[in-house]
C-alpha positions as a LaTeX table, in Angstrom:
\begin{tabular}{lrrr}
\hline
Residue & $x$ (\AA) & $y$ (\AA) & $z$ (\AA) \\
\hline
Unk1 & 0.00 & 0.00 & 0.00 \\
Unk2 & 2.96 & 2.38 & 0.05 \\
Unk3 & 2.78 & 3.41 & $-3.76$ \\
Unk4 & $-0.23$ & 3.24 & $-5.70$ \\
Unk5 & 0.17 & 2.76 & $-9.82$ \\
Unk6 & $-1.12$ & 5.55 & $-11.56$ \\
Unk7 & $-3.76$ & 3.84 & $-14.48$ \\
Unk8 & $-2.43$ & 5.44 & $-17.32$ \\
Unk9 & 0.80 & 4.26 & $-16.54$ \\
Unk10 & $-0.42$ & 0.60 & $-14.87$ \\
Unk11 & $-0.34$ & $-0.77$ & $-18.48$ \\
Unk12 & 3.56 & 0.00 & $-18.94$ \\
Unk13 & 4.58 & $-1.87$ & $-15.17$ \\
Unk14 & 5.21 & 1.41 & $-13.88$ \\
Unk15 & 4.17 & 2.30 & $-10.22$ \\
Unk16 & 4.36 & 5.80 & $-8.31$ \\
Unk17 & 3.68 & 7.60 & $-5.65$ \\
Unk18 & 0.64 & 10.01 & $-5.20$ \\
Unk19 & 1.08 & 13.53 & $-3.76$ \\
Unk20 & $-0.42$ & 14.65 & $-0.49$ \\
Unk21 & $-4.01$ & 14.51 & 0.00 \\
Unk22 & $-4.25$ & 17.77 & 1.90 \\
Unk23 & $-7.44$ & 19.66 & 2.68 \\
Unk24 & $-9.30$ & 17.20 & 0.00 \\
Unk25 & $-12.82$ & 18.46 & 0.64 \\
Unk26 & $-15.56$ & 16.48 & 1.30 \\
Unk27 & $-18.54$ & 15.54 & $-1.23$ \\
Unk28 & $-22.24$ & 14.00 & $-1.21$ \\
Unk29 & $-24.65$ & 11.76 & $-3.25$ \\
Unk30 & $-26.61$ & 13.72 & $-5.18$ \\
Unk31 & $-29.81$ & 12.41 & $-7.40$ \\
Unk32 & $-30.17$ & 13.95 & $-10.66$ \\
Unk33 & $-33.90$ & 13.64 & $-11.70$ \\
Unk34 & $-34.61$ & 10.95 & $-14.01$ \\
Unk35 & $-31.12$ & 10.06 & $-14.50$ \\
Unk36 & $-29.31$ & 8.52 & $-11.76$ \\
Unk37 & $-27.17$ & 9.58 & $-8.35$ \\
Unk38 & $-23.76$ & 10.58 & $-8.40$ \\
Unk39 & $-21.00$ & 11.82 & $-5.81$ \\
Unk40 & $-20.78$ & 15.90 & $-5.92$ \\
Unk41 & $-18.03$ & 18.31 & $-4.74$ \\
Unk42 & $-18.76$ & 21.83 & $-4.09$ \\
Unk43 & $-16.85$ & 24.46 & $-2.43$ \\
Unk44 & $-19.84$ & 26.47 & $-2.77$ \\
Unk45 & $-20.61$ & 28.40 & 0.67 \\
Unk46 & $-23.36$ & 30.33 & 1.28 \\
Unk47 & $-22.24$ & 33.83 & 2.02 \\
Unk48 & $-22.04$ & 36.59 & 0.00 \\
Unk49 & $-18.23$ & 36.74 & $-0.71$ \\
Unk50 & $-18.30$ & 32.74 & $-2.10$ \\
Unk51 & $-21.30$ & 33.82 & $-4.26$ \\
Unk52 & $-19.04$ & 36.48 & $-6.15$ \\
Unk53 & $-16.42$ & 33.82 & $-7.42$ \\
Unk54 & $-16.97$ & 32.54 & $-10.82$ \\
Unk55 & $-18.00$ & 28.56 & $-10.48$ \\
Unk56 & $-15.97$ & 26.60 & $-12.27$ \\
Unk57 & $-16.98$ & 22.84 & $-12.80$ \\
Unk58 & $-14.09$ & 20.17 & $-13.46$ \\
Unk59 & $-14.77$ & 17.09 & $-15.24$ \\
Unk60 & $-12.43$ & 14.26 & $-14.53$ \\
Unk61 & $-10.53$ & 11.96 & $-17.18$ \\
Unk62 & $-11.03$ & 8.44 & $-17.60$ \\
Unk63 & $-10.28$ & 5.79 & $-15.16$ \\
Unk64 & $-10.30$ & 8.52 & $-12.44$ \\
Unk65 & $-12.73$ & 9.65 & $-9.92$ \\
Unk66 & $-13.71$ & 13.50 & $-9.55$ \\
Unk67 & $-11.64$ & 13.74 & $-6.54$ \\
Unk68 & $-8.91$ & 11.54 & $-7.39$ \\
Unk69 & $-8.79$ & 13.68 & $-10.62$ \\
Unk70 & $-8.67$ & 17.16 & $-9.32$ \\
Unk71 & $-7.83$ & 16.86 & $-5.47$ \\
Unk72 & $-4.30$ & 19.05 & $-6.39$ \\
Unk73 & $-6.04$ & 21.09 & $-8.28$ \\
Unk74 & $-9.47$ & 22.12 & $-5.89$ \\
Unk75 & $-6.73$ & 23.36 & $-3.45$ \\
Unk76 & $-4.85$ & 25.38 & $-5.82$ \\
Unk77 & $-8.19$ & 26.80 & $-7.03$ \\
Unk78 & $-10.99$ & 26.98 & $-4.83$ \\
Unk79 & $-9.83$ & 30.59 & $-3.17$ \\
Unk80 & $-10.46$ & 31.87 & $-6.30$ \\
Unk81 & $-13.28$ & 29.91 & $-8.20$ \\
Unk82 & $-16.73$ & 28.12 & $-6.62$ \\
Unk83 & $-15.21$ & 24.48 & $-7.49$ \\
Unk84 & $-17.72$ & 21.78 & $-8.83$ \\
Unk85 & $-16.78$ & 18.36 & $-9.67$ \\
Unk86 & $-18.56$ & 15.06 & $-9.53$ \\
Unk87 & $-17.67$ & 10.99 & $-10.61$ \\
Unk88 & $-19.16$ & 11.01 & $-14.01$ \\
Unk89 & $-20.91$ & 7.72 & $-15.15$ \\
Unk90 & $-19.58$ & 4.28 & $-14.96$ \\
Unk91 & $-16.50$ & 6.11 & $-12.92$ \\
Unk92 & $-16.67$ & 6.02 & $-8.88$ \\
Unk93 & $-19.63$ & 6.54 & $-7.63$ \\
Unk94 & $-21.28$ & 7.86 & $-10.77$ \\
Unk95 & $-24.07$ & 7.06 & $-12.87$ \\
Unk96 & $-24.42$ & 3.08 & $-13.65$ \\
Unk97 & $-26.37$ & 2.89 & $-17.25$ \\
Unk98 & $-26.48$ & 0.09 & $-19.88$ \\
Unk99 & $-24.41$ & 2.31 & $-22.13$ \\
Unk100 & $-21.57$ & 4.90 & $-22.32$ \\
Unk101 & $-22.06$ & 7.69 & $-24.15$ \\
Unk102 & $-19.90$ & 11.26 & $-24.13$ \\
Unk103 & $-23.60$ & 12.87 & $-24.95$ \\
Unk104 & $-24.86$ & 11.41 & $-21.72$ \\
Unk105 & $-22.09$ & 12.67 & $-19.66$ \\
Unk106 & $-22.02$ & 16.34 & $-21.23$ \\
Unk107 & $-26.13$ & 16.02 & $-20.11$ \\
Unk108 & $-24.98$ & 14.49 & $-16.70$ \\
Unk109 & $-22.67$ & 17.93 & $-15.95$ \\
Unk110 & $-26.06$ & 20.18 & $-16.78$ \\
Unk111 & $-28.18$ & 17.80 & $-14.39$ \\
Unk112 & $-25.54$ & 18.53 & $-11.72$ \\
Unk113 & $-25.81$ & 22.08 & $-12.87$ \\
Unk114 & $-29.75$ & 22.09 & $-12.38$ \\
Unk115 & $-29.68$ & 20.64 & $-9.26$ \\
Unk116 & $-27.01$ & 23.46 & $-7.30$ \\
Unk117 & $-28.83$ & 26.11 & $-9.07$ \\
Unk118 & $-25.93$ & 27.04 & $-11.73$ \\
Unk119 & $-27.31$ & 29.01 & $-14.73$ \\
Unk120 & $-24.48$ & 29.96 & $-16.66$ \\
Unk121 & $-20.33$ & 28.51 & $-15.34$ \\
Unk122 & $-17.49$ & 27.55 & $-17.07$ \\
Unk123 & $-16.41$ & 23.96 & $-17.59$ \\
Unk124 & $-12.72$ & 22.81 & $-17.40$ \\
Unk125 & $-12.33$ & 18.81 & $-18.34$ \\
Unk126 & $-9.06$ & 16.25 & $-18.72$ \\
Unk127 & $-8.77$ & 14.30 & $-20.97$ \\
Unk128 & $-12.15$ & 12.70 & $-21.33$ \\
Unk129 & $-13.76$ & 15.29 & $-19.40$ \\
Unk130 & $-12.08$ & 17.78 & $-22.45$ \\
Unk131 & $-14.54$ & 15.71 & $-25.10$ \\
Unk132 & $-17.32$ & 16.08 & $-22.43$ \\
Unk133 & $-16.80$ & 19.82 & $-21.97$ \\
Unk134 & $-16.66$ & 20.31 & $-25.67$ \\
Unk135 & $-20.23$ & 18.63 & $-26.32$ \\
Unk136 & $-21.53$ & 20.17 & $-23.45$ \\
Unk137 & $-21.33$ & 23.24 & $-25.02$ \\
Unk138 & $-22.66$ & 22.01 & $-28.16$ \\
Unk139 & $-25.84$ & 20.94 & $-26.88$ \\
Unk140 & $-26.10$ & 23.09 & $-23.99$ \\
Unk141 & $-24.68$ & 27.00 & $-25.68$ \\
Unk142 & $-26.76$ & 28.66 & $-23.13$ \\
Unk143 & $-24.90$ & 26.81 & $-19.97$ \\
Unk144 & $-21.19$ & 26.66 & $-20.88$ \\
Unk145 & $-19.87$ & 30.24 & $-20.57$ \\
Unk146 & $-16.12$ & 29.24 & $-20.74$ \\
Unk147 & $-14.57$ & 26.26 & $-21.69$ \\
Unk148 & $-10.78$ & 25.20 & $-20.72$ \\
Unk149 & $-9.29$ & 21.91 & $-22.49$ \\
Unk150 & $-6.80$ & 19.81 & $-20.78$ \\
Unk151 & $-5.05$ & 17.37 & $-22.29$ \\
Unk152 & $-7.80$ & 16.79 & $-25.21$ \\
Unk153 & $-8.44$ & 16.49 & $-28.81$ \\
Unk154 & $-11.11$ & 17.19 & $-31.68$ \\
Unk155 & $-10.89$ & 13.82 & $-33.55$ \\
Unk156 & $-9.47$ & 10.45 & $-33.00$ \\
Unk157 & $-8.15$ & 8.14 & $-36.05$ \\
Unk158 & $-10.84$ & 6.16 & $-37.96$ \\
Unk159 & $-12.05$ & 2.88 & $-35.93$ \\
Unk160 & $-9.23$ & 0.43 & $-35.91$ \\
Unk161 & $-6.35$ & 3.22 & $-36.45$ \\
Unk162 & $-7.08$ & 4.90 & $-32.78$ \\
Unk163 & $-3.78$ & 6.20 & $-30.87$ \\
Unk164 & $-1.36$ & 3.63 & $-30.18$ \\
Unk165 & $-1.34$ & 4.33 & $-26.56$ \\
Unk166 & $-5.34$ & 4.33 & $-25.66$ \\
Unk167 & $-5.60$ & 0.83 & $-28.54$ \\
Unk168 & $-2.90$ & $-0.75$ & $-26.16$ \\
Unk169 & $-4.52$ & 0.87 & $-22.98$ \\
Unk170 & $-7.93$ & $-0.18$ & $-23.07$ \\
Unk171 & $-6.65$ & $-3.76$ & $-24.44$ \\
Unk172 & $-4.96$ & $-4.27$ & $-21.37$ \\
Unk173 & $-7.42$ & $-2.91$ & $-19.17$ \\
Unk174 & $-9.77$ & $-5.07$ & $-20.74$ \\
Unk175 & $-7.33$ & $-8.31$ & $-20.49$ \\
Unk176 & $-6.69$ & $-7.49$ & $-16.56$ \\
Unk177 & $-10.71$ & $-7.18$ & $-16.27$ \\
Unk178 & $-11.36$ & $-10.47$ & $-17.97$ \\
Unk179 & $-8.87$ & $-11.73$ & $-15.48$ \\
Unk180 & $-10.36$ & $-10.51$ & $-12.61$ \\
Unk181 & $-7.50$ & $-7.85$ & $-11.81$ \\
Unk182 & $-9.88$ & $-5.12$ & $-12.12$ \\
Unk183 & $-13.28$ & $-6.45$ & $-12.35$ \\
Unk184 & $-15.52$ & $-5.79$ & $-9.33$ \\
Unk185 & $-19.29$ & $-7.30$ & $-8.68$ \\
Unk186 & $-21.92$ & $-4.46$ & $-7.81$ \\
Unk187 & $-21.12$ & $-5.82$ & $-4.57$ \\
Unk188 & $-17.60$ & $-5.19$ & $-4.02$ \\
Unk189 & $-18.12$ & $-1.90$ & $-6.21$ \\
Unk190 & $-20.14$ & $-0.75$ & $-2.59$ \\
Unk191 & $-17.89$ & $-2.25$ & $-0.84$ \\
Unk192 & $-14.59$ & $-0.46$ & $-2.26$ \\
Unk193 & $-16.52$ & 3.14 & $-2.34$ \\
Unk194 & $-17.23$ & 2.02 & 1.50 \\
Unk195 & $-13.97$ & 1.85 & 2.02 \\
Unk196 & $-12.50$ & 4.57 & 0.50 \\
Unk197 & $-14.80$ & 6.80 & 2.58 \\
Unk198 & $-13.49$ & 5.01 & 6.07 \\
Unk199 & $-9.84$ & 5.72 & 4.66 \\
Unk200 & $-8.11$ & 9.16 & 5.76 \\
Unk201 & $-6.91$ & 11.08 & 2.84 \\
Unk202 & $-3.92$ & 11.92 & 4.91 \\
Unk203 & $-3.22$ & 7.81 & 4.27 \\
Unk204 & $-2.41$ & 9.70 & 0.97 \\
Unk205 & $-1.60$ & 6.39 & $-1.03$ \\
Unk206 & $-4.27$ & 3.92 & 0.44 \\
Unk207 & $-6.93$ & 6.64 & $-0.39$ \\
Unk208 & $-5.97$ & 7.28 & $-3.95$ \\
Unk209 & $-5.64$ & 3.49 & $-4.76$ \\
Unk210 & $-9.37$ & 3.09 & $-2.87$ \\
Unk211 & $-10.88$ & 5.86 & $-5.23$ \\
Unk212 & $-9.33$ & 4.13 & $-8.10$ \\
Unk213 & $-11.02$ & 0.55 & $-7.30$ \\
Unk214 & $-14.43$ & 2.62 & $-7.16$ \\
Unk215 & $-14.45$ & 2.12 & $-11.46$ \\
Unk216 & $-14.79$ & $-1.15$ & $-12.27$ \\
Unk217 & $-12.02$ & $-2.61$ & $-15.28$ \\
Unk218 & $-15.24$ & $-3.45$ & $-18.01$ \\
Unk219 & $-15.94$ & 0.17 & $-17.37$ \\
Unk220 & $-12.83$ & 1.37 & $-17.97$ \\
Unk221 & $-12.17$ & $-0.24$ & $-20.93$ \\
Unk222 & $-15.81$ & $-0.05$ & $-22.57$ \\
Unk223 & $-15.54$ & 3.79 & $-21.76$ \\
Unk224 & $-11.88$ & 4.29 & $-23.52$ \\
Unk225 & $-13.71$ & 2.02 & $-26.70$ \\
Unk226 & $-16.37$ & 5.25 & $-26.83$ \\
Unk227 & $-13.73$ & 7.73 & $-26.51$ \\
Unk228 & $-11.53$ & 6.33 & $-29.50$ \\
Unk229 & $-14.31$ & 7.01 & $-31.78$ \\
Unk230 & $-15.00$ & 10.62 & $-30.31$ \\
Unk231 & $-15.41$ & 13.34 & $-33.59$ \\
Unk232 & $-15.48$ & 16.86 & $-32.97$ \\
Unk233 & $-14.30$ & 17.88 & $-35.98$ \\
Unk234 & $-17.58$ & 18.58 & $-37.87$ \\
Unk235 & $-18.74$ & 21.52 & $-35.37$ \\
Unk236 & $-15.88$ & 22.40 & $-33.07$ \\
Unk237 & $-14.85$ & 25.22 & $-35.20$ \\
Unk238 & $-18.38$ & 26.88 & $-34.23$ \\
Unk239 & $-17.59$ & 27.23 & $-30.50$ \\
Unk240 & $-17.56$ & 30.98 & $-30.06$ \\
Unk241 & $-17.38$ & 31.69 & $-25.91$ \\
Unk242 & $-14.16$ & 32.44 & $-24.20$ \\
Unk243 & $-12.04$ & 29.11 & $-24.56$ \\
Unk244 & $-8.54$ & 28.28 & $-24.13$ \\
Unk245 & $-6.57$ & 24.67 & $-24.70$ \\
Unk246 & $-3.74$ & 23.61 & $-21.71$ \\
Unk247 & $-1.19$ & 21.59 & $-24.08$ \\
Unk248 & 0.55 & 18.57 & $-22.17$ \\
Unk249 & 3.75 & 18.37 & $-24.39$ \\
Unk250 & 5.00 & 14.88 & $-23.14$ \\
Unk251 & 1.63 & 13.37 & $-24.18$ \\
Unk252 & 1.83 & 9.96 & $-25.41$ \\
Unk253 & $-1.57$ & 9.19 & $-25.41$ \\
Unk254 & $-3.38$ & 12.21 & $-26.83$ \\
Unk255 & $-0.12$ & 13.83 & $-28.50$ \\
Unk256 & 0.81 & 17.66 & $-28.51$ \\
Unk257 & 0.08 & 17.78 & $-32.03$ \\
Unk258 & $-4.04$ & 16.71 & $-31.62$ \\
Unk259 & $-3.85$ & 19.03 & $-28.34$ \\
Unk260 & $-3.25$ & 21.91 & $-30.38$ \\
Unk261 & $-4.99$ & 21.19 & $-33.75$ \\
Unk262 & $-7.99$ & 21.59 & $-31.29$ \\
Unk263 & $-7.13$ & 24.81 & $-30.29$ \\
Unk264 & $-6.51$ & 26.30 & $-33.99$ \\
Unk265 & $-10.13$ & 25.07 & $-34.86$ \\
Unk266 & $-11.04$ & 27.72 & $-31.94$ \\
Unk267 & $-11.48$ & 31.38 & $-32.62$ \\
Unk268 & $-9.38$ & 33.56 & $-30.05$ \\
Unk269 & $-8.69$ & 30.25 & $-27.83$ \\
Unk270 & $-5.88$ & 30.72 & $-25.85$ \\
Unk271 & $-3.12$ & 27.93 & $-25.44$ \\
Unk272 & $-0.76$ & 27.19 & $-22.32$ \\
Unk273 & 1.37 & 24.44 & $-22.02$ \\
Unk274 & 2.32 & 21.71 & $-19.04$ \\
Unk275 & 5.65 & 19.97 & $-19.80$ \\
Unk276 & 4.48 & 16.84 & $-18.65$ \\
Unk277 & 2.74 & 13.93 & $-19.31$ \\
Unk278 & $-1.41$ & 12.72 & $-19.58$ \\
Unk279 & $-1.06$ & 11.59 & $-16.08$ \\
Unk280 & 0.07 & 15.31 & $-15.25$ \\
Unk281 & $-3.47$ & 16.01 & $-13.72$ \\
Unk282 & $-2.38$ & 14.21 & $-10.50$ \\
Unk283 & 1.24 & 13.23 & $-10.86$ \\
Unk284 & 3.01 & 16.24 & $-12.18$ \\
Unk285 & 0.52 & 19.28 & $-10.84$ \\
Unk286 & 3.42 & 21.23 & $-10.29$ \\
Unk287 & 3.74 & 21.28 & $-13.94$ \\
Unk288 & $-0.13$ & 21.52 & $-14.91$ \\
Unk289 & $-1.13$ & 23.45 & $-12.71$ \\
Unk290 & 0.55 & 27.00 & $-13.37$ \\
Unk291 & $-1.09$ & 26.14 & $-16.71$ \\
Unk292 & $-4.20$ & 25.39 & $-15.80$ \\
Unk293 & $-4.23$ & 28.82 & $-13.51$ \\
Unk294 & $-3.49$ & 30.88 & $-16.41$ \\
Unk295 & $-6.24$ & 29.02 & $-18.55$ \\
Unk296 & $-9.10$ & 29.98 & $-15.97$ \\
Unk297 & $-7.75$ & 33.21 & $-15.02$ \\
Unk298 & $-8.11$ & 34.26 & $-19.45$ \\
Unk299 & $-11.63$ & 32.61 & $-20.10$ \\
Unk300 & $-12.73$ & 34.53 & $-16.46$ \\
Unk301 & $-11.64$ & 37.91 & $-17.87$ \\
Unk302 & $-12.73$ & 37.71 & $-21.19$ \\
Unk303 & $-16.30$ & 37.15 & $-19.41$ \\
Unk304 & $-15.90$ & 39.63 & $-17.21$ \\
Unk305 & $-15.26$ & 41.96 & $-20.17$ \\
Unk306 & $-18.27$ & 40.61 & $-22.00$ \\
Unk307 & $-20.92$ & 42.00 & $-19.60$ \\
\hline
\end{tabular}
């Protein structure tokens, strides 16, 4: 239990340590009307000071939970911003539905939206939560004030010819699942998301590695099989709020050059770059997160300045 191996880099051998777990704040189930429940974070308080901060609402990658995604990141933000984040479906203690869809999950971040009373935020996503933030907008314009991309891309090869790295990924995932590395029953899915509440996230290592076993392996993998067929190509170039792109340069599994073919098909999107990895999220927010600041702190203005 003293290291925990990071999932995007589980498939290479590799195994690392987490950062601290400091001040991770604590969340709630939360049932989104004819949908489902899921596990919410918000920093929200109710005084007049919190209520002036812009909200921003982080969607996680895949594999991840919200908190296991962002816990660096709420505490580098949340002085600043109302933080949101929740375990979208088939992750944590999200959503459970027959199928995975990147539609469904863009609806799932306006149901969580509906239910704290959010008209209009911005939406900052990793990853798979950069495909989710980018159809959220598309079928919700009148939501998504700001969007910030981390670590995403417009388009994926043609089926078959996906990246290298997610192909190899989810293959593995789905091998360990089929061996019963990863797969959990319903049953131990409760029981592992009981547990990782009893553990203290001062245990920094034992809680990460608990949030992780929240997503079950066939999830994982069936979720990565949706994402390698994502297409944003068609109608990305239409996205006219304040946006910017945060660039991971070391990316092997969504490479610099997709990152930032994104942000060209963008009018006025702004572009900062992490040198680090896709795992940089958690395991290099030194590097991401100065990035990630600067992102929030340019789509923020350039609302501001719009009303």
């Amino acid at each position: 239990m003293g290291r925990v191996a990071d999932l995007s880099l589980r498939a290479t051998g590799r195994v690392v340590s987490v950062p601290p777990a400091i001040d991770v704040p604590e969340g709630r189930l939360v049932e989104l009307p004819g949908r489902g429940t899921t596990y919410v974070v918000d920093t929200g308080a109710p005084n007049e000071a919190a209520a002036q901060r812009p909200t921003l609402v982080l969607l996680h990658a895949l594999a991840c939970t919200g908190l296991l995604c962002w816990y660096p990141t709420i505490a580098a933000l949340r002085s600043r911003y109302r933080i949101v984040t929740f375990d979208q479906r088939w992750h944590g203690q999200g959503i459970r539905s027959p199928q995975f869809s990147v539609e469904d999950c863009a609806d799932d971040a306006i149901a969580v939206a509906d239910v704290l009373g959010l008209e209009r935020f911005m939406l900052a996503g990793f990853s798979l939560g950069s495909l989710v933030t980018q159809v959220a907008w598309n079928r919700h314009p009148d939501r998504v004030g700001g969007a910030i991309m981390c670590a995403g891309a417009a388009r994926f090869a043609p089926p078959g010819r996906e990246p290298a790295a997610l192909r190899i990924g989810s293959t593995r995932l789905s091998l360990a699942a089929q061996r019963g590395l990863l797969r959990l029953s319903p049953g131990a899915v409760a029981e592992s998301i009981a547990a990782a509440a009893l553990v203290s996230p001062d245990d920094h290592n034992r809680w990460a590695l608990r949030q992780l076993r929240t997503t079950p392996g066939w999830a994982i993998s069936g979720a990565a099989a949706v994402v390698s067929r994502f297409d944003s190509s068609p109608w990305i170039s239409q996205m006219d709020i304040p946006a910017a792109v945060v660039v991971t340069t070391k990316d092997r599994v969504i490479t610099p050059d997709r990152q930032r073919w994104l942000a060209r098909q963008i009018k006025d999107a702004t572009v900062y770059e992490a040198e680090a990895g896709h795992a940089s999220v958690v395991m290099r927010a030194d590097k991401f997160i100065p990035a990630l600041q600067a992102a929030c702190a340019s789509v923020s203005a350039r609302i501001s300045a719009q009303h």
